[in-house]
N, C-alpha and C positions, 0 to 999 in steps of 0.2 A: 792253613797248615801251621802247626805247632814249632818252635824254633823259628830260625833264621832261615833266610835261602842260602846263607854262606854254608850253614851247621849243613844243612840239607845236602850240599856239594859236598861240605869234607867227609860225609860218610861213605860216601861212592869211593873217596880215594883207597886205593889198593893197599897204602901205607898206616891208613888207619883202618883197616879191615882185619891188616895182619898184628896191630898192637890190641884191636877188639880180639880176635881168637888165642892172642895168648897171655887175655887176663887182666891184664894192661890196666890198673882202677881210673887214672884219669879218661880213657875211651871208654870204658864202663859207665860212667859217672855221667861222661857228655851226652851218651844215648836214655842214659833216664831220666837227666835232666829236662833235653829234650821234648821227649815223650809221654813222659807218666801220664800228664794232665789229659792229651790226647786218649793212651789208653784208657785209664777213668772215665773220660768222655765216653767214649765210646762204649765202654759195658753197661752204663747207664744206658745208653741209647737202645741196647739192644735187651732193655727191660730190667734190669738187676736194678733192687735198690742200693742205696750210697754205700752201705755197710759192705754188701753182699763183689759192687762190683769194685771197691777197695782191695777187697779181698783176691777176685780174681785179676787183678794187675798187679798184686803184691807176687801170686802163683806165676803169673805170666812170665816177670821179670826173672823169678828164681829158675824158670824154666830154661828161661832165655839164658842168664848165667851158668847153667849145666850144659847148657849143648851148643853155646858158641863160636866152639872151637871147632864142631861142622861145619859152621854157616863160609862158604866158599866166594861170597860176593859177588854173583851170579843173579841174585836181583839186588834191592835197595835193601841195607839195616831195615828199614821202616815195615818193608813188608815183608821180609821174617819175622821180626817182633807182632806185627800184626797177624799172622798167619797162626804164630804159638798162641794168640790173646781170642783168635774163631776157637780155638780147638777146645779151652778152658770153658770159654762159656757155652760149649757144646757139652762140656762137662757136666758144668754147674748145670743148666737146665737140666740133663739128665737124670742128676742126685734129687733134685728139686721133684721130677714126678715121681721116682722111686718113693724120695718121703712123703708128700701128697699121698701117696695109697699105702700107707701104713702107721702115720699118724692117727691115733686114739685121740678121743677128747682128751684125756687125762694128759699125753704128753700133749697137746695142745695148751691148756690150763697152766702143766708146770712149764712151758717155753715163757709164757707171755706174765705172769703173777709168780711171784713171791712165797714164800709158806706161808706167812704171816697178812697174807691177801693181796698185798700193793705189788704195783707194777713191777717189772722189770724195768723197762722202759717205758714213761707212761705218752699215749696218743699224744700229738699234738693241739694244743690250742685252735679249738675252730676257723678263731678270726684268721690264725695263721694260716690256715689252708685256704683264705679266701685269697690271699694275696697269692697264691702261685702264679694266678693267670687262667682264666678256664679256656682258652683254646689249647694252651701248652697241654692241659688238663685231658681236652677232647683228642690231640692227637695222641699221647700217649697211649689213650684209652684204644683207638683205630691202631697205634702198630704192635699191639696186644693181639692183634687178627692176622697179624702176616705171619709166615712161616719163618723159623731164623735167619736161611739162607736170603728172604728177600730184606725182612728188617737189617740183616747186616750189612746188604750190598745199598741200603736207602743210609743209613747212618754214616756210613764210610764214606760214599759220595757225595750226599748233601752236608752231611753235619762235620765230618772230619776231610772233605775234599782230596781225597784219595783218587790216582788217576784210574786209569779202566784197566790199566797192564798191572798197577798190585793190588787191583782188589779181584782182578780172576786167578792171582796168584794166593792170595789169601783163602780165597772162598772156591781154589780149584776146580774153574769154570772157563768154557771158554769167551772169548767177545761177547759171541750170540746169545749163551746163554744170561751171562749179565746182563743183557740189553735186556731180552727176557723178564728176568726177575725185577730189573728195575722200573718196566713197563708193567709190570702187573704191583707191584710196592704200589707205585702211584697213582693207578687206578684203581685199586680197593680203600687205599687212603681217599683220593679224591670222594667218592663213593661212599665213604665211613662218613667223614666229616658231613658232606651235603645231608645225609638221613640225620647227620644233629644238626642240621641247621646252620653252621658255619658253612663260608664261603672260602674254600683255598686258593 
């Protein structure tokens, strides 16, 4: 878990819930301090690359700063904040297959080169992709097969250890069905990995 367990406690307090909804920049400041890295984490986890899920925790947060003067502390900051940060990357994927079927080569070409020929950004250095790791590699690649709902209930509770009461609050599901999805995450992962050959 990201933070302290102290931070963790003061965000439950009623007193700093009510200096969060009315704007308060030091409570502001405490929960993205906090946080960010966590959200980061986790939109990486749920497939975005670095740019991509920068981007949606930058949206997240601005999200979060317009309508926290809702939030009634009825569950945790954490899983509000987390709740706003499913809903964005349900977004993003979204935009992402819309452009998928209507990108032309041609704006494919002018996304990635230059006028003048050269990169945008140019690929990475080979050797440097040797160093990622090729399991880190192979899993990625398997939770590229699960459906969002499961990849975000596998990331939230392995990689970001989120309890089971706000990631169905997040992922508005009940017990059952998280148990569910996280029983199927794992056994398609299990399953992905062993047809390559790694052992999980």
């Amino acid at each position: 878990m990201n933070g302290s367990n102290t931070e963790h406690e003061t965000f439950r307090d009623p007193a700093f819930v009510e200096r969060l909804r009315t704007g308060e920049a030091e409570a502001t400041q405490a929960v993205i301090r906090a946080y960010l890295p966590q959200v980061v984490r986790a939109a990486r986890g749920a497939g975005l690359p670095t740019e991509e899920a920068e981007d949606v925790a930058q949206a997240t947060f601005l999200t979060f700063l317009n309508v926290v003067k809702r939030f009634e502390g009825r569950s945790h900051v954490r899983t509000f904040l987390f709740g706003i940060l499913y809903k964005k990357i349900a977004e993003k994927r979204r935009q992402q297959a819309r452009e998928r079927q209507t990108d032309s080569i041609d704006d494919l070409m002018e996304s990635r080169f230059r006028p003048d020929g050269r990169w945008h950004t140019p690929p990475r250095p080979i050797d440097e992709c040797f160093h990622d790791g090729e399991v880190r590699q192979q899993i990625d690649g398997c939770l590229e097969g699960l459906s969002l709902n499961q990849r975000m209930a596998f990331v939230l509770r392995e990689s970001e250890g989120l309890t089971t009461e706000e990631i169905c609050k997040i992922l508005d599901v009940s017990r059952t069905n998280l148990g569910v999805l996280l029983y199927r995450a794992r056994n398609r992962l299990r399953e992905c990995l062993e047809a390559k050959g790694v052992k999980p």
